[in-house]
C-alpha beads as a LAMMPS data file, in Angstrom:
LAMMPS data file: protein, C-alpha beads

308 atoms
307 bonds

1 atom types
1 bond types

-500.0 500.0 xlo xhi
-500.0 500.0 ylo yhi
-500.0 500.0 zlo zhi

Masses

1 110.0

Atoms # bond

1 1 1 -176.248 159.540 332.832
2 1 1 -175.276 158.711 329.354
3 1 1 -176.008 158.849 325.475
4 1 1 -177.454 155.358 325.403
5 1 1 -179.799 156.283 328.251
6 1 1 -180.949 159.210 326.433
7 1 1 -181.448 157.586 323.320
8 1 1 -183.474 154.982 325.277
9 1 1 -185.761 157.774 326.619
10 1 1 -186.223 159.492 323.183
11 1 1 -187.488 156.292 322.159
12 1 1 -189.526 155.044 324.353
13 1 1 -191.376 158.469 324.676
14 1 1 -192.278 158.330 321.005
15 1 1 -193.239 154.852 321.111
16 1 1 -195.111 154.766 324.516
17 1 1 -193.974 150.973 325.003
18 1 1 -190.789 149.332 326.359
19 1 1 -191.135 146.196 323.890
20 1 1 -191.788 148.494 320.563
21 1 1 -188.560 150.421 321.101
22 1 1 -186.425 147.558 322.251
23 1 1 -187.729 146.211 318.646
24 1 1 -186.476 149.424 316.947
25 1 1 -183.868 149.294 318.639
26 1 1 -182.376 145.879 318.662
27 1 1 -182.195 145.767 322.168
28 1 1 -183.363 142.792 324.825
29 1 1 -186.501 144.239 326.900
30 1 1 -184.800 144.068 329.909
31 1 1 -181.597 146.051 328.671
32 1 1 -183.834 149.057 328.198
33 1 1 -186.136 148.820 331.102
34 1 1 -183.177 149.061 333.225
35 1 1 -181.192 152.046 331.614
36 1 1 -184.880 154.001 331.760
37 1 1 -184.428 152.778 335.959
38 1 1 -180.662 153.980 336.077
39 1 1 -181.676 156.825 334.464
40 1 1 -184.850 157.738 336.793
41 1 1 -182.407 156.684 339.816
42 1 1 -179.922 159.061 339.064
43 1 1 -182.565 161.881 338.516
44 1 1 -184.272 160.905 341.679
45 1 1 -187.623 161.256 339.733
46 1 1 -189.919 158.758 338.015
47 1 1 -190.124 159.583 334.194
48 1 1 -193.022 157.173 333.338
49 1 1 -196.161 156.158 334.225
50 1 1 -196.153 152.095 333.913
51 1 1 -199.292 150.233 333.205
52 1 1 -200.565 147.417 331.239
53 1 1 -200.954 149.279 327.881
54 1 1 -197.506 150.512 328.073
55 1 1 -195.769 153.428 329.994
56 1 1 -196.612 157.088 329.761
57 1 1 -194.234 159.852 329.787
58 1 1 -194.938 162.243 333.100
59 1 1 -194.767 166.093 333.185
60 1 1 -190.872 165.780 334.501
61 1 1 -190.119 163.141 332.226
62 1 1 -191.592 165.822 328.924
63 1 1 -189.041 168.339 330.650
64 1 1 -186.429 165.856 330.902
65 1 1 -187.050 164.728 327.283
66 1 1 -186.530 168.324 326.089
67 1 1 -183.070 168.342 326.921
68 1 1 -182.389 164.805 325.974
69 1 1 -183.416 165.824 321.998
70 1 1 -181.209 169.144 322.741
71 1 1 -178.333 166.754 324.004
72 1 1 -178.310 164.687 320.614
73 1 1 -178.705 167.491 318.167
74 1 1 -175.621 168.568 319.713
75 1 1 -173.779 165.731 319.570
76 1 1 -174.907 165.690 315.306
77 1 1 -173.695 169.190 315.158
78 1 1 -170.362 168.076 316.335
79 1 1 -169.915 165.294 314.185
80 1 1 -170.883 167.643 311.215
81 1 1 -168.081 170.382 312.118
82 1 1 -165.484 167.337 312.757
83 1 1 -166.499 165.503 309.414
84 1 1 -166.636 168.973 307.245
85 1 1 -162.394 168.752 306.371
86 1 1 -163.132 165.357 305.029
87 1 1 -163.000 165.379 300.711
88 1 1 -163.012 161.711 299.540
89 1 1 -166.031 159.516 300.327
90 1 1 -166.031 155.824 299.810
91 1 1 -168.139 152.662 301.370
92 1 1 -171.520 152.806 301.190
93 1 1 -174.578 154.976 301.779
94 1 1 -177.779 153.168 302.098
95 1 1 -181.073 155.527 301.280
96 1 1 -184.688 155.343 301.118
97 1 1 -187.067 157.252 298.487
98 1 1 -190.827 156.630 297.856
99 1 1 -191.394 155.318 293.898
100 1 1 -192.261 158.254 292.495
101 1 1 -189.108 159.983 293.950
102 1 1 -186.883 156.748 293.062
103 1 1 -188.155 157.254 289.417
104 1 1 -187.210 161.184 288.891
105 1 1 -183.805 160.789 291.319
106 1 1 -181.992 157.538 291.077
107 1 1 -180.052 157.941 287.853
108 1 1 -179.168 161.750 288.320
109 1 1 -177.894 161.361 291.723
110 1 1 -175.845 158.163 291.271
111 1 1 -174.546 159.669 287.949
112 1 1 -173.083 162.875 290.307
113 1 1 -172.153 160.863 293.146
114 1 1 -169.670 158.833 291.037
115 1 1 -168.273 161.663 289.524
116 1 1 -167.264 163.117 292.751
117 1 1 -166.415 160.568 294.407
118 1 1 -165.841 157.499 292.003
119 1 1 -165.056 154.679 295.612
120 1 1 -168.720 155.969 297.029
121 1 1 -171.587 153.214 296.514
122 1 1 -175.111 153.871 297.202
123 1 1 -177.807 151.379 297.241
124 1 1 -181.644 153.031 296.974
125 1 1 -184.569 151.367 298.615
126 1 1 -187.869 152.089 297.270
127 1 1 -190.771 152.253 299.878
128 1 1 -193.751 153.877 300.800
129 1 1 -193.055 156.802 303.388
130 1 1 -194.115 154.843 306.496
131 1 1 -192.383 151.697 305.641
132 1 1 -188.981 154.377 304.836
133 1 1 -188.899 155.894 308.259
134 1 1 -189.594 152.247 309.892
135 1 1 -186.211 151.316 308.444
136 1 1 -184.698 154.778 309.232
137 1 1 -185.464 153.890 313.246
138 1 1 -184.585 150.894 312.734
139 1 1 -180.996 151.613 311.424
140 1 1 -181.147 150.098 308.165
141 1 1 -181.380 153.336 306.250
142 1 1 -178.803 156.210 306.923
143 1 1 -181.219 158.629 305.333
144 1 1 -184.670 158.938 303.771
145 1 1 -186.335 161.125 301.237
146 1 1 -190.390 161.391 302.341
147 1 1 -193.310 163.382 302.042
148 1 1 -194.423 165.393 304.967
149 1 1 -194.046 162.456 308.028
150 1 1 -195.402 163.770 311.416
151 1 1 -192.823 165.262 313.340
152 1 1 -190.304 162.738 315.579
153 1 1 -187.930 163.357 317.944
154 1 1 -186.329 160.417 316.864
155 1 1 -185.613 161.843 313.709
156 1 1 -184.055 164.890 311.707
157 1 1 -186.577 166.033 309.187
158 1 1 -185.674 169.184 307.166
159 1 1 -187.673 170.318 304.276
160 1 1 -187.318 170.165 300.571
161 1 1 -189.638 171.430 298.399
162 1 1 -193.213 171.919 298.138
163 1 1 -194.203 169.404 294.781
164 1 1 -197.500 170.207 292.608
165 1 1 -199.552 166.981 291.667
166 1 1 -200.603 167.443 288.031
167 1 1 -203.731 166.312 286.197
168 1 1 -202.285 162.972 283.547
169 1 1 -204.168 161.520 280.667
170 1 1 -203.488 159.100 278.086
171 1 1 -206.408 160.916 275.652
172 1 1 -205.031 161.569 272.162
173 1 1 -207.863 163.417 270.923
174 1 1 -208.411 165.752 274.393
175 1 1 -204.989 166.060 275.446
176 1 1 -203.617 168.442 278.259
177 1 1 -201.480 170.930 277.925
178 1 1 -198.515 172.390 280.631
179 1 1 -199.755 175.726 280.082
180 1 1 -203.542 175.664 280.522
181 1 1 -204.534 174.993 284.319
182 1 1 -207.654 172.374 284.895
183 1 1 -209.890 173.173 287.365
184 1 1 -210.181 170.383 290.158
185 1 1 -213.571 169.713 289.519
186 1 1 -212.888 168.577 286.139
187 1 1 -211.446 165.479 288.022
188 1 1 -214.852 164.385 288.876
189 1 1 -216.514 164.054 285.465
190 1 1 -213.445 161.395 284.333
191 1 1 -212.548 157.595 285.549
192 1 1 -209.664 157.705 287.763
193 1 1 -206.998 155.197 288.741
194 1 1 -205.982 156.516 291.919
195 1 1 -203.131 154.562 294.665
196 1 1 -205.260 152.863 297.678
197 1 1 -206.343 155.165 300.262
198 1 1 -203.596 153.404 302.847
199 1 1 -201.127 156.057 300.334
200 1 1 -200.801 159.450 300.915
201 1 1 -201.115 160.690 297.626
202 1 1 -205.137 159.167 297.670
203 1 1 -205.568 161.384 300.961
204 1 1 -204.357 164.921 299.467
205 1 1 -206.633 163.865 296.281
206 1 1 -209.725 163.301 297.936
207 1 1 -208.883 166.096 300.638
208 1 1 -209.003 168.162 296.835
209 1 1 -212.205 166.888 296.193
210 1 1 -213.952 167.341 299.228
211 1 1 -213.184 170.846 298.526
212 1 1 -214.232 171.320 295.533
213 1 1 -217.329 169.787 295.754
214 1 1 -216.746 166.508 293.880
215 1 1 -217.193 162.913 294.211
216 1 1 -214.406 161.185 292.670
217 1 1 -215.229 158.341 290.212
218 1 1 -212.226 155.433 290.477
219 1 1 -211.921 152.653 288.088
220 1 1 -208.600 151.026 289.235
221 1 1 -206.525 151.056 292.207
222 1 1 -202.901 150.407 291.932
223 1 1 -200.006 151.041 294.467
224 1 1 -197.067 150.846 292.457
225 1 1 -196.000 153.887 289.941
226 1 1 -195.162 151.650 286.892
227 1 1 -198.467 149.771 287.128
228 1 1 -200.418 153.171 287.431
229 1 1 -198.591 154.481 284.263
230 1 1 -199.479 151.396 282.055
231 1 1 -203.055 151.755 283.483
232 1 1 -202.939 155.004 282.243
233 1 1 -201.683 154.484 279.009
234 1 1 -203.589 151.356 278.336
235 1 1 -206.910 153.614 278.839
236 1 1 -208.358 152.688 282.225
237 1 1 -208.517 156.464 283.017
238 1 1 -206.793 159.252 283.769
239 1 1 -204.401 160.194 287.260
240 1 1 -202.743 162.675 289.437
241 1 1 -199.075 162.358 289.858
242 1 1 -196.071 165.206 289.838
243 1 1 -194.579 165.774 286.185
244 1 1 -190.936 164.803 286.842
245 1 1 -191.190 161.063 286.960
246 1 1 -193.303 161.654 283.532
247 1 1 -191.884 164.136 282.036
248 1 1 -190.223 162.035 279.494
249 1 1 -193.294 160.390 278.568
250 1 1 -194.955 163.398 278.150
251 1 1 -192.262 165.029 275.670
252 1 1 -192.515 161.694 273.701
253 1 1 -196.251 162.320 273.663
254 1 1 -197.546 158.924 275.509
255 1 1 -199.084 160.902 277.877
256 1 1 -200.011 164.688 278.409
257 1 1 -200.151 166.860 281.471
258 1 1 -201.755 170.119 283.335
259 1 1 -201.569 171.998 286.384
260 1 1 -204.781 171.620 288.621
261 1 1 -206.459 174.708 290.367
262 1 1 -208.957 175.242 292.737
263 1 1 -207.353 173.513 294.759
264 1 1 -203.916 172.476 294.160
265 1 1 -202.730 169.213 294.978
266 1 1 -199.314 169.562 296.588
267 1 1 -197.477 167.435 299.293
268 1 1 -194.015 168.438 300.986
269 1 1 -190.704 166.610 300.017
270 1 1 -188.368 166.274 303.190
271 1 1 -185.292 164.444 303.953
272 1 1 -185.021 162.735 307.405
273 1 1 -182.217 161.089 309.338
274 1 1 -182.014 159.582 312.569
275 1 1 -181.682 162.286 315.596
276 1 1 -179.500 159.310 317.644
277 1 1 -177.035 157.786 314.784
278 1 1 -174.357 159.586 313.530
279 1 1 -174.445 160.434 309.743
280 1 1 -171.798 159.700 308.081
281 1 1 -170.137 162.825 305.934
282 1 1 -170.619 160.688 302.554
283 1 1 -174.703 160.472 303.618
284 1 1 -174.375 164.094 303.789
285 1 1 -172.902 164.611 300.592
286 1 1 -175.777 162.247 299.164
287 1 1 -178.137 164.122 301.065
288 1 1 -177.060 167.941 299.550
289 1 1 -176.455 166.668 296.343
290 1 1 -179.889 164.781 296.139
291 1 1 -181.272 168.292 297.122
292 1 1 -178.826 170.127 294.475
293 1 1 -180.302 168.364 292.040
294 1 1 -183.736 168.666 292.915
295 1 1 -183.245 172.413 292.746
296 1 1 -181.884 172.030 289.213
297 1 1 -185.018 170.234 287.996
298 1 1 -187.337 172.299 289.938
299 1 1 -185.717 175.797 288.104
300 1 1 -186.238 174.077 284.586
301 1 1 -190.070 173.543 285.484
302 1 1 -189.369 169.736 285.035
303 1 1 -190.019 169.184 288.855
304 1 1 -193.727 171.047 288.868
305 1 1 -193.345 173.391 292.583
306 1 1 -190.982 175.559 295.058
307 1 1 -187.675 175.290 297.074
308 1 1 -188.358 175.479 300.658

Bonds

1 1 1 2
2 1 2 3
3 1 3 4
4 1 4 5
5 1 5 6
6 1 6 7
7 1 7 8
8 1 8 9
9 1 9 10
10 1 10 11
11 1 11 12
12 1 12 13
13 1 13 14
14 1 14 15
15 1 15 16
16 1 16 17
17 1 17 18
18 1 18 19
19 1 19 20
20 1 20 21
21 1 21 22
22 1 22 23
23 1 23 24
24 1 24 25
25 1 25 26
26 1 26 27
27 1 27 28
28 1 28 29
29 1 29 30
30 1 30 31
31 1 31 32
32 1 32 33
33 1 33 34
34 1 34 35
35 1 35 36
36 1 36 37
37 1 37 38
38 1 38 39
39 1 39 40
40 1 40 41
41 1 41 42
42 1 42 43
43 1 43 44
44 1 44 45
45 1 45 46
46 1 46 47
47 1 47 48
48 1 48 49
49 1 49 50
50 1 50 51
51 1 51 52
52 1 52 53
53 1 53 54
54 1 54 55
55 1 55 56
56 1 56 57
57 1 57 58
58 1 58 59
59 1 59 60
60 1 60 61
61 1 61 62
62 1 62 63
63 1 63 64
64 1 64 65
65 1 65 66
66 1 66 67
67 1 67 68
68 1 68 69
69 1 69 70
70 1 70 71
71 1 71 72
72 1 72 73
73 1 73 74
74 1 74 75
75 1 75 76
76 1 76 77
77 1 77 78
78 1 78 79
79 1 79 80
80 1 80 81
81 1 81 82
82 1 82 83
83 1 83 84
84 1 84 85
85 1 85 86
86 1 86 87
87 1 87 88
88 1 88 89
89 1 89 90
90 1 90 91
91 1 91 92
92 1 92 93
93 1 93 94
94 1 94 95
95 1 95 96
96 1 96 97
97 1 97 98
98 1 98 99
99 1 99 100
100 1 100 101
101 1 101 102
102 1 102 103
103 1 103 104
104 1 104 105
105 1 105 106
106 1 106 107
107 1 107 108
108 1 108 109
109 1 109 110
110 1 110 111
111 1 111 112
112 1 112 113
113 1 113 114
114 1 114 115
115 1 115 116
116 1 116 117
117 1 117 118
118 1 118 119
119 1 119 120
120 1 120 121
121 1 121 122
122 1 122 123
123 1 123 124
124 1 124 125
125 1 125 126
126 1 126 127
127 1 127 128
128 1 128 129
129 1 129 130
130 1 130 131
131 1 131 132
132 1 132 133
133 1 133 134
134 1 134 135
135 1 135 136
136 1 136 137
137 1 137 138
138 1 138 139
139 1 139 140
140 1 140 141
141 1 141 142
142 1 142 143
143 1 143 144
144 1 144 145
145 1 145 146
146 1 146 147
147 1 147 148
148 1 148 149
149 1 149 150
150 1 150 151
151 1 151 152
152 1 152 153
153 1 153 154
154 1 154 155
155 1 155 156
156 1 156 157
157 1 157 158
158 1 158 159
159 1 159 160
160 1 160 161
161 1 161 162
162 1 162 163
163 1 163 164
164 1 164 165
165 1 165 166
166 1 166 167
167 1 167 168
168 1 168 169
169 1 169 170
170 1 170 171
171 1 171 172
172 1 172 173
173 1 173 174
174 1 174 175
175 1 175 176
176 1 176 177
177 1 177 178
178 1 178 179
179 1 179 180
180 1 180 181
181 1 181 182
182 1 182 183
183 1 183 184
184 1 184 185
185 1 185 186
186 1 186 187
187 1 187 188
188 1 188 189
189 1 189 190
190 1 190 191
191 1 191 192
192 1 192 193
193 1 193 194
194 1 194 195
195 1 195 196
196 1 196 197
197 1 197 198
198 1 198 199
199 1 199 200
200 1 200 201
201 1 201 202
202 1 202 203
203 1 203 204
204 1 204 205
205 1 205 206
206 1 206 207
207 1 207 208
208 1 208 209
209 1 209 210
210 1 210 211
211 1 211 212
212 1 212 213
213 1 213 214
214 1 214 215
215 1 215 216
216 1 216 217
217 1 217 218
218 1 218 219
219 1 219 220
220 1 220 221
221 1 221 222
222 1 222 223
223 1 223 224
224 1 224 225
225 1 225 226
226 1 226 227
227 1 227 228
228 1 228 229
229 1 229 230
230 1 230 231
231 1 231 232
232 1 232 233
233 1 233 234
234 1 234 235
235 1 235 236
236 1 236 237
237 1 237 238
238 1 238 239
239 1 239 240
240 1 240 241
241 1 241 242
242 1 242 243
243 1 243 244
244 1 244 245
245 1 245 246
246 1 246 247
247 1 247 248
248 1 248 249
249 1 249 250
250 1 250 251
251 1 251 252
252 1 252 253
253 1 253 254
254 1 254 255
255 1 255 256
256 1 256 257
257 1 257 258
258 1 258 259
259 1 259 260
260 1 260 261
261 1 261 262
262 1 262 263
263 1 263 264
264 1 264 265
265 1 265 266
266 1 266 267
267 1 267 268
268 1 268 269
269 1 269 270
270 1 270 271
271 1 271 272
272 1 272 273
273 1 273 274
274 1 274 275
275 1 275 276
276 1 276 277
277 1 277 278
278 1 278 279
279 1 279 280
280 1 280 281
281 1 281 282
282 1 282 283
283 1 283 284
284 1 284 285
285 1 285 286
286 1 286 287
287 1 287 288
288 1 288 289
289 1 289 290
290 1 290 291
291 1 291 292
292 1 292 293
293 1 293 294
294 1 294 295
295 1 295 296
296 1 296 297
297 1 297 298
298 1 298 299
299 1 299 300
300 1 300 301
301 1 301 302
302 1 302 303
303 1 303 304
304 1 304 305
305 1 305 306
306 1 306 307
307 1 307 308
């Protein structure tokens, strides 16, 4: 028994499919179908169900899957004490953020990074959350900062903050304000321009509506942060969105803001690594100081929500 076959399990588990994890993992088919064998030989037990939609884990193979996850969590945690005398950082951390996050984080965390360690590069990849954890599997991330993924055993995910989504409008003459709370329902009497409903921002929206009663009226549908701004702005309707990536545009008065109520829109902000990859200590620094500053802008009430 080894790491590699471990891995293998933890992956095929989550996957439920020999030729999706050798994918993920970069590994030929066969390579993996016959560590899962050495692994069920050596056990004297038969971990999967095959059959022509895939394989299914079996009762012993869940057990046996517990301790695999225990296994690598305690490999990380030795890597961690090992890597905690180091002080200088250099190379490069890779690191994936969705837009909106990209927009508030990217300058403030590669401003501090350089001034503690000046050799450290970091190159930011902007995704939606499902494409970001894709890559994280895959190995071409070291870390990722998501909302609220399901939970993995292929992955790390520790929690952030909770984030309020606030009510944005481009209206000069009925402009928001920070300090007066809208009541959701007010959302349904204006024209909208709302992300597609494949984004997880649409889904907490309309989950909003549904309890509050209203039918949501949207005039544009745009993916991409920037091009729901200038919709904004231009006067194809109003959006919800969290304040930080905004906040400059509302001080300069190009757009105002207000907290919603009755519901509040809110999504979790967590940071996720993979479970079976070391992380190197420089991701780690990335990683606390990303959350550092997070904190900073969260106590200043330019990042609308809580520290978990």
């Amino acid at each position: 028994m080894d790491v590699v076959q471990l891995k293998t399990l933890i992956h095929v588990a989550e996957l439920g499919s020999l030729s999706k994890a050798a994918d993920r993992l970069h590994i030929a088919q066969p390579a993996l179908s016959r560590q899962i064998r050495l692994l069920e030989k050596e056990l004297g037990v038969f971990l999967f169900e095959r059959h022509g939609r895939g394989m299914v884990i079996t009762d012993v193979g869940r057990e046996v899957l517990e301790h695999a996850t225990r296994v690598m969590f305690e490999l990380e945690a030795i890597r961690n004490s090992v890597a905690e005398g180091r002080r200088t950082f250099r190379g490069m951390v890779v690191m994936g953020m969705t837009p909106t996050v990209a927009e508030i984080m990217t300058v403030p965390l590669v401003n501090e990074i350089k001034k503690a360690h000046p050799e450290l590069s970091i190159r930011v990849l902007s995704a939606f959350s499902g494409h970001l954890l894709d890559w994280l599997q895959r190995g071409e991330l070291e870390l990722a900062v998501s909302y609220d993924p399901e939970p993995l055993r292929s992955l790390r995910i520790k929690p952030i903050m909770i984030e309020n989504l606030m009510y944005v409008s481009a209206d000069k003459e009925h402009p928001l304000n920070l300090d007066v709370p809208v009541p959701f329902a007010e959302l349904g009497k204006v024209e909208l321009v709302l992300p597609s409903p494949r984004h997880g921002l649409r889904g907490i929206v309309e989950a909003c509506a549904r309890e509050a009663g209203v039918e949501l009226k949207t005039s544009v549908e745009a993916d991409s942060f920037g091009a729901m701004i200038d919709l904004v702005r231009n006067g194809f309707g109003a959006t919800v969105l969290p304040l930080a990536p905004i906040y400059s545009l509302v001080n300069a008065g190009h757009l105002s803001a207000a907290p919603l109520v009755d519901p509040t829109p809110a999504r979790k902000l967590v940071m996720a690594h993979s479970a079976d990859r070391p992380v190197s200590p420089a991701a780690r620094f990335v990683g606390e100081t990303f959350r550092n500053i997070a904190a900073y802008l969260v106590a200043r009430d330019v990042w609308i929500g809580h520290m978990i």
